[in-house]
Legacy VTK file of the C-alpha trace (Angstrom):
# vtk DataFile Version 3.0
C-alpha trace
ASCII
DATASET POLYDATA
POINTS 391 float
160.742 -26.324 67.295
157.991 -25.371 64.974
155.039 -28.088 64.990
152.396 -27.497 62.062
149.160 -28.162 61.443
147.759 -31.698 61.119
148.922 -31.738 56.679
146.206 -32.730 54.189
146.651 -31.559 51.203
149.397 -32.911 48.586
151.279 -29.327 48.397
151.771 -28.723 52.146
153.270 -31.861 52.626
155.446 -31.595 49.220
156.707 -28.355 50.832
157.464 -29.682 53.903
159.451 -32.879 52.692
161.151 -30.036 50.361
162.684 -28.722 53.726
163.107 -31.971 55.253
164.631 -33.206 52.435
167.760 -30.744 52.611
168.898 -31.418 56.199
171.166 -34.482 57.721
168.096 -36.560 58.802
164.550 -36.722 59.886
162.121 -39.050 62.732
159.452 -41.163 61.496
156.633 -42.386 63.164
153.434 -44.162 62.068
149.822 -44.846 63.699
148.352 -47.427 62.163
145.782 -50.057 62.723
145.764 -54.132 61.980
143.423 -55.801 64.328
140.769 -56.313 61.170
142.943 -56.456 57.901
145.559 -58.442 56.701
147.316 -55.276 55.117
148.154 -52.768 57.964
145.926 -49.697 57.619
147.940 -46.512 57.721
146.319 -43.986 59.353
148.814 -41.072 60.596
152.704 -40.458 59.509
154.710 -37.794 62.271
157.557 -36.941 61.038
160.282 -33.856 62.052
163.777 -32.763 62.231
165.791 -30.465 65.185
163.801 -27.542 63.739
159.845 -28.598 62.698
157.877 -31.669 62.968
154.467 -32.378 61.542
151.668 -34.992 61.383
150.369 -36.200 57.872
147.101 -37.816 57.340
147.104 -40.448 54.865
143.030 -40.729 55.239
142.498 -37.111 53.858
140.809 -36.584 50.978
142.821 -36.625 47.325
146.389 -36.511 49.473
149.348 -37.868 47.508
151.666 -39.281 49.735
154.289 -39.295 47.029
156.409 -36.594 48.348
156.744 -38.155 51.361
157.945 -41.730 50.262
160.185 -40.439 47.622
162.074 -38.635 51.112
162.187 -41.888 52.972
163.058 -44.503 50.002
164.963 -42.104 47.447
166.649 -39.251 49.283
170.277 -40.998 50.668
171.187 -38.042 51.731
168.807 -37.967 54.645
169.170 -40.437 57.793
165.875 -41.504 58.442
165.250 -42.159 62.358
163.132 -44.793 64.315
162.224 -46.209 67.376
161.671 -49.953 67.074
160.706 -49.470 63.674
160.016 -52.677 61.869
156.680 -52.557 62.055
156.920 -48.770 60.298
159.402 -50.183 57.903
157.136 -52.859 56.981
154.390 -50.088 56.449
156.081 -48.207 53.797
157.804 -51.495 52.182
154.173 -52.332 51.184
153.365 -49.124 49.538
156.215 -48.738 47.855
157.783 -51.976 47.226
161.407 -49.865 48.793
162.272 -49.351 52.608
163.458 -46.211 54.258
167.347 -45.789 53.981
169.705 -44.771 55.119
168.357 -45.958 58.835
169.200 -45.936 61.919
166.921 -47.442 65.233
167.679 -45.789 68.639
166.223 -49.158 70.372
168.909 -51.320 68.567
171.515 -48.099 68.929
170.825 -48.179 72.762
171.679 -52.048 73.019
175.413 -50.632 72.004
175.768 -48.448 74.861
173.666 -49.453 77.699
172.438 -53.266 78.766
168.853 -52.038 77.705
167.776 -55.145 75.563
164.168 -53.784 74.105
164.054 -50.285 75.642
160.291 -48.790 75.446
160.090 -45.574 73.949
158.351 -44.271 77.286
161.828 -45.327 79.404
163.693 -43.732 76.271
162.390 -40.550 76.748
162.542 -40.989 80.594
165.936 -41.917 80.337
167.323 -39.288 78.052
164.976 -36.127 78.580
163.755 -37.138 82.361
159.947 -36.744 80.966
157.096 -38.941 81.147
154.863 -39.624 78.385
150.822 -39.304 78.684
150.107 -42.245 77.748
146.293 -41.865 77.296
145.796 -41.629 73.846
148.349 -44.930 73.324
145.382 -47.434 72.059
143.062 -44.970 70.162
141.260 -45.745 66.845
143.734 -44.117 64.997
141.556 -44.589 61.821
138.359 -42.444 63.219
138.257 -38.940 61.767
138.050 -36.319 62.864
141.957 -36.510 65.433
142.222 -34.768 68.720
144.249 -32.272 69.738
145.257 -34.548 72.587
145.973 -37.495 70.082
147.990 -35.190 67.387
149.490 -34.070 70.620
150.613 -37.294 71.746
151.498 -38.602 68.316
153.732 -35.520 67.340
155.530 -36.501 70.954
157.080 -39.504 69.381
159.462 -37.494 66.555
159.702 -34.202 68.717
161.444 -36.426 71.784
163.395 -38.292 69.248
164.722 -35.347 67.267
165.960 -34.344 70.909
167.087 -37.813 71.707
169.395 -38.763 68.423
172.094 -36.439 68.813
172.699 -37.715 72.134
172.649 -41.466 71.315
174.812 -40.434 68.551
177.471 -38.377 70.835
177.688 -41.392 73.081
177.840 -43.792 70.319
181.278 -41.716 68.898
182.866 -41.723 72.038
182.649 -45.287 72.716
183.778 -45.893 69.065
180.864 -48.205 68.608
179.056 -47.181 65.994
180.438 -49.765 63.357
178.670 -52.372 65.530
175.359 -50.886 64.215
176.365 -51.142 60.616
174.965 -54.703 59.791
171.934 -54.216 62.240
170.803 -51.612 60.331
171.018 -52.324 57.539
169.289 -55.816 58.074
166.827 -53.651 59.382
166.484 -51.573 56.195
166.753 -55.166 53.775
163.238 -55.658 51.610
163.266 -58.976 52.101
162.540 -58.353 55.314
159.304 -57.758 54.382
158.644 -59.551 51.081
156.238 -62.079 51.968
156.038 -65.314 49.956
152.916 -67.084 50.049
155.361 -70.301 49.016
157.615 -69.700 52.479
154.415 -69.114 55.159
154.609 -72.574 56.091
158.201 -72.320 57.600
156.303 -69.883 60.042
153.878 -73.251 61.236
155.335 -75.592 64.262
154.577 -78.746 62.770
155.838 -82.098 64.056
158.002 -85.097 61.776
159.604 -84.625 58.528
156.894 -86.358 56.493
157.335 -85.452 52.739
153.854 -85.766 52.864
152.216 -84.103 55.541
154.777 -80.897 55.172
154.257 -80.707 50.919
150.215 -80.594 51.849
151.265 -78.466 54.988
153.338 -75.571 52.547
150.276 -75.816 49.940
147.638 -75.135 52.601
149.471 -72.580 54.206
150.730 -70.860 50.772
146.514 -70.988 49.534
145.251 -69.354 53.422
148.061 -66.741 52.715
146.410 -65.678 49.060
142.903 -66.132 50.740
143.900 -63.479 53.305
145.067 -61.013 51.298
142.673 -61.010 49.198
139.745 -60.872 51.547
142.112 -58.421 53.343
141.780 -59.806 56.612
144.383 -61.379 59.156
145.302 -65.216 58.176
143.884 -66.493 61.615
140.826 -65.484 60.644
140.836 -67.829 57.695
141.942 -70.644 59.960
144.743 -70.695 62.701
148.050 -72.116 62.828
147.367 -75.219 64.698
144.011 -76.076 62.678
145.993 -75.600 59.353
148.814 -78.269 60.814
145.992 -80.662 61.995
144.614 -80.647 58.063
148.112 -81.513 57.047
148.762 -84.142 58.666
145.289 -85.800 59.171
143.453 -84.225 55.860
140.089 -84.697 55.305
138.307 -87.267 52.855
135.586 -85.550 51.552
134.313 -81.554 52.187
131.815 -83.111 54.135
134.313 -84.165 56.807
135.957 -80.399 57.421
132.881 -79.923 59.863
134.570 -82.311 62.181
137.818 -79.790 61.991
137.828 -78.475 65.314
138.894 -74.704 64.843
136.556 -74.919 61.260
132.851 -74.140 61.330
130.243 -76.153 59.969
129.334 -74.306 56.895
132.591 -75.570 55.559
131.263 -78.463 54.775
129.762 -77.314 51.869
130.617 -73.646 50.920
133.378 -72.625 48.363
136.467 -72.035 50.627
135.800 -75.293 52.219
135.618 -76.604 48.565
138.684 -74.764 47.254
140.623 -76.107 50.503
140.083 -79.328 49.343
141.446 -78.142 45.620
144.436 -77.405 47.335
144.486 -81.193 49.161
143.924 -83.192 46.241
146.907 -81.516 44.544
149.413 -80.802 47.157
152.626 -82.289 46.143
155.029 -83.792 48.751
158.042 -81.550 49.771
160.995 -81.800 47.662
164.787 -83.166 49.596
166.038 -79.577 48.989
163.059 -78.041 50.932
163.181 -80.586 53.884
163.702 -79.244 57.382
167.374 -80.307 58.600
167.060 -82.855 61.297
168.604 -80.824 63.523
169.042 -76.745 63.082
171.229 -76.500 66.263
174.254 -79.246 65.295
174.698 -82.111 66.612
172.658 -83.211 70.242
174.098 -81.255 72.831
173.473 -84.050 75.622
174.218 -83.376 79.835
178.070 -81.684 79.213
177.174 -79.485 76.374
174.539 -78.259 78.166
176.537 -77.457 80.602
178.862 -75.932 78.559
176.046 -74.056 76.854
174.975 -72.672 80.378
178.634 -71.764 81.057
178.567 -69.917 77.326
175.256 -68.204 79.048
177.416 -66.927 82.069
179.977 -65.681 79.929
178.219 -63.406 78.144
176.407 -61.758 81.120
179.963 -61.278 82.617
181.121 -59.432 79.154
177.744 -57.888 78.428
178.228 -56.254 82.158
182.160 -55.256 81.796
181.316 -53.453 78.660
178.174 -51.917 79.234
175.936 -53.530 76.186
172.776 -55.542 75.776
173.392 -59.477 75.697
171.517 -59.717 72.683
173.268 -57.277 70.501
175.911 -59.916 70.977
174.344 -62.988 70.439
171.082 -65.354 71.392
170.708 -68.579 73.410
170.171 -70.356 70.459
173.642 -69.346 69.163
175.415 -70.365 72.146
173.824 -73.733 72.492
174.994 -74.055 68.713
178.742 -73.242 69.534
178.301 -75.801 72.234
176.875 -78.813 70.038
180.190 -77.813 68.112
178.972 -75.223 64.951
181.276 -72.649 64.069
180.043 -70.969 61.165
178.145 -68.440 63.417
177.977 -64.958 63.639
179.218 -64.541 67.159
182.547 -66.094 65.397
182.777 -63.028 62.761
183.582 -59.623 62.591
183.655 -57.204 65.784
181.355 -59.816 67.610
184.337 -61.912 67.329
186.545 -59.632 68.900
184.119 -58.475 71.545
182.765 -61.819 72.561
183.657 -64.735 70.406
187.049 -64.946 70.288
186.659 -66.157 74.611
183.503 -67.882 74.003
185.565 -70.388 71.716
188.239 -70.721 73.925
185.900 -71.474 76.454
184.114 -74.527 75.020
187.768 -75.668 73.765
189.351 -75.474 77.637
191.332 -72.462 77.289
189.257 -70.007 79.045
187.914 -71.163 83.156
185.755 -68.636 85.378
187.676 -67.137 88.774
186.958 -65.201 91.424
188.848 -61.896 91.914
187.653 -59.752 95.213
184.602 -61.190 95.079
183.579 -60.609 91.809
183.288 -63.385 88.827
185.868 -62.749 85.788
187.827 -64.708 83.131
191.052 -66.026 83.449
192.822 -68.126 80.317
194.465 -70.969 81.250
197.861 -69.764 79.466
197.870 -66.815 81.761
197.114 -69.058 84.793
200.072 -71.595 83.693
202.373 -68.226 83.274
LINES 1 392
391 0 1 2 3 4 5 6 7 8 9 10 11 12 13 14 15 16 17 18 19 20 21 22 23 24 25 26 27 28 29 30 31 32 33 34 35 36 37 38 39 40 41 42 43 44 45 46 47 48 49 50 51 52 53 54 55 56 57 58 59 60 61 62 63 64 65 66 67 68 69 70 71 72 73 74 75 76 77 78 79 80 81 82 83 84 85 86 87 88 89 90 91 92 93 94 95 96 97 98 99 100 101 102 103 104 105 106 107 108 109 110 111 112 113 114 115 116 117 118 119 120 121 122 123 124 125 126 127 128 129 130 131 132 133 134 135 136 137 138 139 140 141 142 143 144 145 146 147 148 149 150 151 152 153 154 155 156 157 158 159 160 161 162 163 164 165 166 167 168 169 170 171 172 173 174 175 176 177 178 179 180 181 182 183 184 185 186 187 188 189 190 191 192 193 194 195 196 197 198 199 200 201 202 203 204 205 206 207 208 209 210 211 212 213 214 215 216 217 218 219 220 221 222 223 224 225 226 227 228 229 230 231 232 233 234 235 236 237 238 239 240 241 242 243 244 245 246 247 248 249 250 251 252 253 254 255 256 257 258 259 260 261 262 263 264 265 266 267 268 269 270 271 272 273 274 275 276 277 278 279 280 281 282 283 284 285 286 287 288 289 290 291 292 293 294 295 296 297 298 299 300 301 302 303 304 305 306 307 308 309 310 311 312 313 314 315 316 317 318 319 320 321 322 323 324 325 326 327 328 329 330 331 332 333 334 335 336 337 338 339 340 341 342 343 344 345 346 347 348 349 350 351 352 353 354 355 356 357 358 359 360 361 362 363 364 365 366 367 368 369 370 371 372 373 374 375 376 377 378 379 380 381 382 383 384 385 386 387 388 389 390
């Protein structure tokens, strides 16, 4: 595999996407940095097929990065490959208002054929190539000019391994005829509103206690107004104020600016200054939630009590036992949270659709409705359903 110079100029990188752009797909990786900004600060793209692989520096001089997003958000011809790649996703949703597709994630693909629930890319590699990744240059200031050799070196690493890695996952994935499974997961993966954020919604993010019209209509409006403070001063929300001071306000808001020095979690000089005066703004005309925003009373159905948390735990034990006979990752299945809610008695659930119905949820439902009990076959636990017993 050819591996180029770091790119920096607009033209080398148009020719290479040119290239890239004509083959079956291509590995992305970003470096970027967040710790100080509100908007994550790209600082390096690495991207590479079975036959060359490059690093791109967004932070040179008069580069036009066009090339390279018009290849990840326009070209459908190309698969574009990741590695737990939200967080890239998310990178290039914000500069271009698109996400990368078609897509495909090898940590989601590997929940389909191994019980590997969040596999590292470190243990991917491991797994796959039997090689170990330096990990020295893993929490570098990735925004400090001029890059390393050892850096670019390590950086490159993530598409080269992958390029390698892909056509393997995706050999193993045919023969086990589960790549239809990764459908929907992908492409949830590759939905913008994923990453839309709405300054309106950021409340729904806050643990706050009650259903108080009140306290959650002043608790949306605060947390909507810290949202457009943040992204305009381009720094992270908590350092405007942090989730549990913002609830506090809510529900116990201050008179007068004078009293937000008392805030614990605020400092002094909000007592006077403009945020603290624009915070109260935002108080004075907070309106209380509407009935068609109000939390339900209860997400997971009705109270699940002692025997349907047993019967969730038994739901729990199930899916280990399945997730073990055929070889995936619990979660690609289903979560707690969803089992508890087929045990309060929900069924419009996603475990009860599709292949996950098939695979899983099909004997989860007979087992919270008595036609499914747990046996013991040469000392190992299995299934048995009660029709075959009475037969």
């Amino acid at each position: 595999m050819k591996i180029h110079d770091l790119i920096t100029t607009t033209d080398a990188l148009a020719d290479l996407c040119d290239r890239l752009g004509k083959g079956d797909f291509v590995c992305v990786d970003t470096e970027f940095m967040r710790e100080n900004t509100y908007w994550p600060e790209l600082c390096l793209v690495q991207i590479g097929d079975e036959h060359e692989a490059a690093a791109i520096d967004p932070l040179a001089e008069g580069i036009d990065l066009k090339p390279l997003l018009d290849l990840l958000t326009e070209n459908e011809d190309v698969l574009k490959i990741f590695h737990a790649g939200s967080q890239d996703v998310e990178i290039f949703y914000n500069l271009t208002g698109k996400t990368p597709h078609p897509i495909f994630d090898t940590q989601i693909a590997m929940m389909a054929i191994s019980q590997s629930e969040q596999i590292g890319y470190a243990n991917l590699v491991e797994h796959w190539l039997d090689k170990t990744i330096d990990k020295g240059a893993r929490f570098t200031d990735w925004s400090r000019r001029p890059l390393t050799d050892r850096q670019l070196e390590y950086a490159i690493g993530d598409v080269t391994y992958l390029a390698k890695i892909f056509p393997r996952i995706l050999k193993k994935l045919m023969k086990t005829d589960r790549g239809m499974w990764l459908n929907a997961e992908m492409e949830k993966l590759a939905d913008p509103e994923n990453y839309a954020i709405e300054p309106d919604k950021a409340w729904k993010r806050i643990r706050a206690q009650g259903r108080n019209a009140q306290v959650l209509g002043r608790l949306k409006a605060v947390a909507a107004w810290r949202e457009g403070e943040a992204q305009h001063k381009n720094i992270p929300r908590g350092r405007i104020m942090r989730d549990e001071t913002l609830a506090d306000i809510a529900s116990h808001p201050p008179k007068k600016q004078a009293d937000l020095a008392k805030v614990r979690g605020l400092s002094n000089a909000w007592k006077d200054n403009e945020i603290g005066n624009r915070l109260m703004d935002v108080l004075e005309n907070a309106e209380p939630l509407p009935d068609s925003e109000m939390p339900a009373r209860n997400s997971r159905g009705a109270p699940l009590g002692k025997e349907g948390a047993l019967v969730a735990d038994l739901l729990k034990l199930l899916l280990k036992i399945r997730a073990r006979e055929i070889d995936v990752a619990p979660r690609l299945l289903t979560r707690s949270g969803e089992l508890e809610q087929l045990a309060a008695g929900v069924r419009d659930l996603p475990i009860l659709e599709g292949w996950r119905r098939e695979v899983f949820g099909r004997d989860a439902l007979d087992l919270v409705e008595g036609k499914l009990a747990f046996a013991v076959e040469k000392g190992k636990l299995k299934m048995t359903h009660i029709d075959d017993v009475e037969d």
